[in-house]
C-alpha positions in Angstrom: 47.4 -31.0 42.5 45.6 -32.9 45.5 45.9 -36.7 46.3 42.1 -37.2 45.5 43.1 -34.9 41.8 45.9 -37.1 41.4 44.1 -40.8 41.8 41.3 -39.5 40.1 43.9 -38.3 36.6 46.0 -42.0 37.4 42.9 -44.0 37.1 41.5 -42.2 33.9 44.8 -42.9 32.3 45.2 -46.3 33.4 41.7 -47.3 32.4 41.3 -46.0 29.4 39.5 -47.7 26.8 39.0 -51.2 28.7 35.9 -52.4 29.0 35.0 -52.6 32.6 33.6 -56.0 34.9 30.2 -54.6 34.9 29.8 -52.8 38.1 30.0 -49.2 39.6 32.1 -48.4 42.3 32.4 -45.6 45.1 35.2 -45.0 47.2 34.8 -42.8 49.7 37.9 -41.1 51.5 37.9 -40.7 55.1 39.8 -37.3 54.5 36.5 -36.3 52.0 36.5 -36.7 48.4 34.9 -39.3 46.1 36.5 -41.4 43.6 33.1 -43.1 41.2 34.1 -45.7 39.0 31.4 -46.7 36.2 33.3 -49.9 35.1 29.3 -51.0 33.7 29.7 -48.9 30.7 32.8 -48.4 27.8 35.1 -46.8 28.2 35.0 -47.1 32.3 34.1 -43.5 33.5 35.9 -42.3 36.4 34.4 -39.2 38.2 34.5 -37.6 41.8 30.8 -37.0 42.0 29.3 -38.2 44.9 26.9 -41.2 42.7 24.9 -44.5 43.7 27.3 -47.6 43.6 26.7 -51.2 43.6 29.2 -51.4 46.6 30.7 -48.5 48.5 34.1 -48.7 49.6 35.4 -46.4 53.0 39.2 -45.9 53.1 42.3 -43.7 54.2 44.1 -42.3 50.9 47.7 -43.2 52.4 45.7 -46.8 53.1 44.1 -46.3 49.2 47.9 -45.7 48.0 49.7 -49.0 49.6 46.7 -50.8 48.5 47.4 -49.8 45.0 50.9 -50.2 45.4 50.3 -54.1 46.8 52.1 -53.0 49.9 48.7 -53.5 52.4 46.5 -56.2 51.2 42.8 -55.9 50.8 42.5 -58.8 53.1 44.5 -56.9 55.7 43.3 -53.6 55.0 39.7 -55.5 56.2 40.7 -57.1 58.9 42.1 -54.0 60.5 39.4 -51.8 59.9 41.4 -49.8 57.3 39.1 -50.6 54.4 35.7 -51.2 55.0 33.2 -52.4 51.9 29.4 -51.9 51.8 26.6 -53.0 49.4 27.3 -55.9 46.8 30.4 -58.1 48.3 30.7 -59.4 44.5 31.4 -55.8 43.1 34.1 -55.2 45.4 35.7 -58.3 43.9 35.5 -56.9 41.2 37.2 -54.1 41.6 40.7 -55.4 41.9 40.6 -56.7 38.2 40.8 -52.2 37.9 44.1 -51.9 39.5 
């Protein structure tokens, strides 16, 4: 099973029925491979097509993984170029009440 197969299967089971903060999400891998989160609909859809977002989110999957694991902070992960976040700043913020 691929990383992006793998993230993709972890978030569908740890989202599950939970109504989502209203917002769609793209995270785009720097390896290729999309992970689309439709947290404005129940339950939150979670798909690797390639879909319009309110904010756009470039990262590593190794940088993706120690974000997720609270190892690298998102703060960090900015400020070093690992993570970079266009589009709407407020749907970004958003996302970490996902993980």
């Amino acid at each position: 099973m691929s990383d992006l197969q793998a993230i993709t299967d972890d978030f569908r089971t740890h989202l599950g029925d939970e109504p989502g903060p209203g917002v769609t999400i793209k995270i785009l891998f720097n390896e290729g491979g999309v992970l689309f989160i439709n947290a404005a609909v129940t339950p939150i859809q979670v798909t690797n097509e390639d879909q319009a977002a309110d904010c756009t989110v470039n990262v590593d999957i190794a940088d993706f993984a120690s974000l997720r694991d609270g190892s690298l902070s998102p703060i960090r992960a900015m400020m070093t170029g690992k993570l970079k976040v266009t589009g709407n700043m407020s749907a970004a913020m958003k996302l970490q009440s996902l993980f």
